[in-house]
ROKE-63703 format. One line per 3 residues: number of its first residue (from 1); their letters; for each residue x, y, z of C-alpha. Coordinates in nm, 4 decimals. Each point is the difference from the previous one (the first is absolute). Layout:
% ROKE-63703
NUM) a) X:Y:Z  ... $
% end
This chain:
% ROKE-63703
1) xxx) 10.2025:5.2964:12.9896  0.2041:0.3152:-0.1961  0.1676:-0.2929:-0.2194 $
4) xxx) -0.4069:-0.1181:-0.1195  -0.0722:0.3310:-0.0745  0.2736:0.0424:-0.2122 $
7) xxx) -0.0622:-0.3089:-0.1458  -0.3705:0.1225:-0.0906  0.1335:0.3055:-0.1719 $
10) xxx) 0.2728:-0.1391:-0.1838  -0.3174:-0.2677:-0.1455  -0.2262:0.2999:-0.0535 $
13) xxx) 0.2957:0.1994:-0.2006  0.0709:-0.3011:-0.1838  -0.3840:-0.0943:-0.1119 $
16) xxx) 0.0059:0.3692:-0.1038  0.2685:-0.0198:-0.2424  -0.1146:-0.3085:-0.1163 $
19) xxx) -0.3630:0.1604:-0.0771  0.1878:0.3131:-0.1474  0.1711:-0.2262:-0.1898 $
22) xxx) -0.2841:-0.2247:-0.1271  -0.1623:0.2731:-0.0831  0.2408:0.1709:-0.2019 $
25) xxx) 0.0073:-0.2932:-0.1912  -0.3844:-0.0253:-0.0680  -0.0246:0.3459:-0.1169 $
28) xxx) 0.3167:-0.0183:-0.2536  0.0846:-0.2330:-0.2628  0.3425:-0.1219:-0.0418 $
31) xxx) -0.0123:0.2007:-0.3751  -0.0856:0.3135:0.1908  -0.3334:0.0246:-0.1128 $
34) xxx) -0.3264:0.0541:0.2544  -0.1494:-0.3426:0.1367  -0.2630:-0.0603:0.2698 $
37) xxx) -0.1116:0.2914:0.1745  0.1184:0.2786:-0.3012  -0.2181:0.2317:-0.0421 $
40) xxx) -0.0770:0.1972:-0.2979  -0.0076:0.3901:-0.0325  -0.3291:0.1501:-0.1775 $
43) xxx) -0.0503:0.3135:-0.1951  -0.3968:0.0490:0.1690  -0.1445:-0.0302:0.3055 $
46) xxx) -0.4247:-0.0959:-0.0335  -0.1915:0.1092:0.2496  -0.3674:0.0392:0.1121 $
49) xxx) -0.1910:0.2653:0.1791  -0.3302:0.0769:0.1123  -0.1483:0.3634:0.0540 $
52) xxx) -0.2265:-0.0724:0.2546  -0.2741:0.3161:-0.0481  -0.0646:-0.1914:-0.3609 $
55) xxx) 0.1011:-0.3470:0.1018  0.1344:-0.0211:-0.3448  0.3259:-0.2393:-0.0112 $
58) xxx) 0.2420:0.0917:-0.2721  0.3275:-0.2111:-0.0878  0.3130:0.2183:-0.1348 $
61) xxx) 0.3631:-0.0659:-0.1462  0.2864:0.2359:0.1451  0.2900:-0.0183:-0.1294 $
64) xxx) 0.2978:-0.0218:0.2409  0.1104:0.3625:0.1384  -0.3058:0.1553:-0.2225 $
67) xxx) -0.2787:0.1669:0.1843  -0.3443:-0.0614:-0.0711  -0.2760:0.2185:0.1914 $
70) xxx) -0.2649:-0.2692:0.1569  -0.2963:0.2841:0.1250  0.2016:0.2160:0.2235 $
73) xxx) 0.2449:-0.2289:0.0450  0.3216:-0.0519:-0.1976  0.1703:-0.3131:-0.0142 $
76) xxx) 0.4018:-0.0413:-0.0826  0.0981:-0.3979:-0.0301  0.4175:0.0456:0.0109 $
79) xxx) 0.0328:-0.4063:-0.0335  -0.2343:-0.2950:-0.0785  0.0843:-0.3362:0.0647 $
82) xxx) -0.1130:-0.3327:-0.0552  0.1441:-0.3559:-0.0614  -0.0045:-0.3184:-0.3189 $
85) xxx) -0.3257:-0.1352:-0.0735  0.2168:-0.3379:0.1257  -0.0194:0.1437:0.3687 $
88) xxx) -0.2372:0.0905:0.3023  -0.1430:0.3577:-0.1118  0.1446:0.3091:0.1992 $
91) xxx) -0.0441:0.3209:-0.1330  0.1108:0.3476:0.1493  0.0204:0.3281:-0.0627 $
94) xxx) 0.1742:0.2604:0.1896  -0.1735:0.3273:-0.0886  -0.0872:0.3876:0.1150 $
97) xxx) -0.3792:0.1424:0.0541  -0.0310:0.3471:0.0572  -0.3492:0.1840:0.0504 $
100) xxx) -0.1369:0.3404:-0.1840  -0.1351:0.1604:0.3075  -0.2749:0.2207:-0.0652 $
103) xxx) 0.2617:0.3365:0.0153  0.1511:-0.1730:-0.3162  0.3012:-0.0793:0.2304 $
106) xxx) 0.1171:-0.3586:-0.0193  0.1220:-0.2523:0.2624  0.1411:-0.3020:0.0713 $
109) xxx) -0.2526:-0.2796:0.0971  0.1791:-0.3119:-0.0498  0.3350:-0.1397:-0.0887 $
112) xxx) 0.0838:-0.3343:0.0278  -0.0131:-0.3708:-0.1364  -0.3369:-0.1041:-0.1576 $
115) xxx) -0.0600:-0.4031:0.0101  -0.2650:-0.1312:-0.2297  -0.0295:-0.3018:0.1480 $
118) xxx) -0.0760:0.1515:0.3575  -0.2467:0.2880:-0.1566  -0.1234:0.1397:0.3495 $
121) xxx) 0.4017:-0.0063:0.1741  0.0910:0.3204:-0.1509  -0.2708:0.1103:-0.2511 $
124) xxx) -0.0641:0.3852:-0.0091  -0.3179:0.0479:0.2147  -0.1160:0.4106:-0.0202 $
127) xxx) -0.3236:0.1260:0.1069  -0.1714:0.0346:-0.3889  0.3052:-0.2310:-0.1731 $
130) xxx) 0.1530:-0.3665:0.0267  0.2543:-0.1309:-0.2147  0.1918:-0.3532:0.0026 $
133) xxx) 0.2511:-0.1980:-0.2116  -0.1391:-0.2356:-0.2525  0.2570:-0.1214:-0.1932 $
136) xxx) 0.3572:0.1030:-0.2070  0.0484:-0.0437:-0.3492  0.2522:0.1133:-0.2624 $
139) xxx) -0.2213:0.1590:-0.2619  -0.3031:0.1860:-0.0003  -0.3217:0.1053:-0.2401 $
142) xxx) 0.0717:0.3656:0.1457  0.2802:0.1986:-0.2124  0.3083:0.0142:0.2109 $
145) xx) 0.1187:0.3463:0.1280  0.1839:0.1845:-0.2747 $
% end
């Protein structure tokens, strides 16, 4: 019996390092240059968000580690990610939400990864405010930050 369950681990190592290695493979070209599964680095994060007293929805640009004020809330995107037109979408942002309490003293609601494909995972849900990921992109209408 102990020299099967060797036998099981030494076949479960071995499938690993052959996925590791498969994968490796996939994701880099033999000229170095990003294949399947790359993903490409934006300069703004979209997003949406809804004040729900008005139930007006209003769609925004940030650039990445700029903060825009969304109502009381202000939003910090420090990456945006998304992938080739060639692949399956998957866009994320990794970002910071802090409140403006009503002592003008500001905290920390949220930080964490954003996934616009799965808009109600990790969207920003606040008694008057929501906010969610839309999309990334590398230029915007809005001026960048000087």
């Amino acid at each position: 019996m102990r020299s099967f369950k060797n036998t099981l681990v030494v076949a479960a190592v071995s499938c690993c390092a052959l996925f590791s290695a498969t994968t490796m493979s996939v994701s880099q070209s033999t000229d170095g240059s990003a294949g399947t599964g790359s993903r490409i680095d934006n300069r703004v994060a979209v997003f949406s968000g809804i004040d729900k007293i008005t139930g007006r929805i209003i769609t925004f640009d940030v650039y990445i580690n700029e903060t825009v004020q969304f109502g009381a809330l202000q939003v910090t995107p420090r990456v945006c990610y998304s992938r080739p037109i060639t692949e399956k979408p998957k866009t994320t942002s990794f970002l910071e939400v802090d409140e403006i309490t009503l002592d003008r003293k500001i905290r920390r609601i949220f930080t964490g990864w954003m996934f616009a494909d799965s808009p109600g995972l990790n969207a920003i849900e606040h008694p008057v405010y929501d906010i969610w990921l839309k999309d990334c992109k590398m230029e915007s209408d809005v001026a960048p930050p000087s």
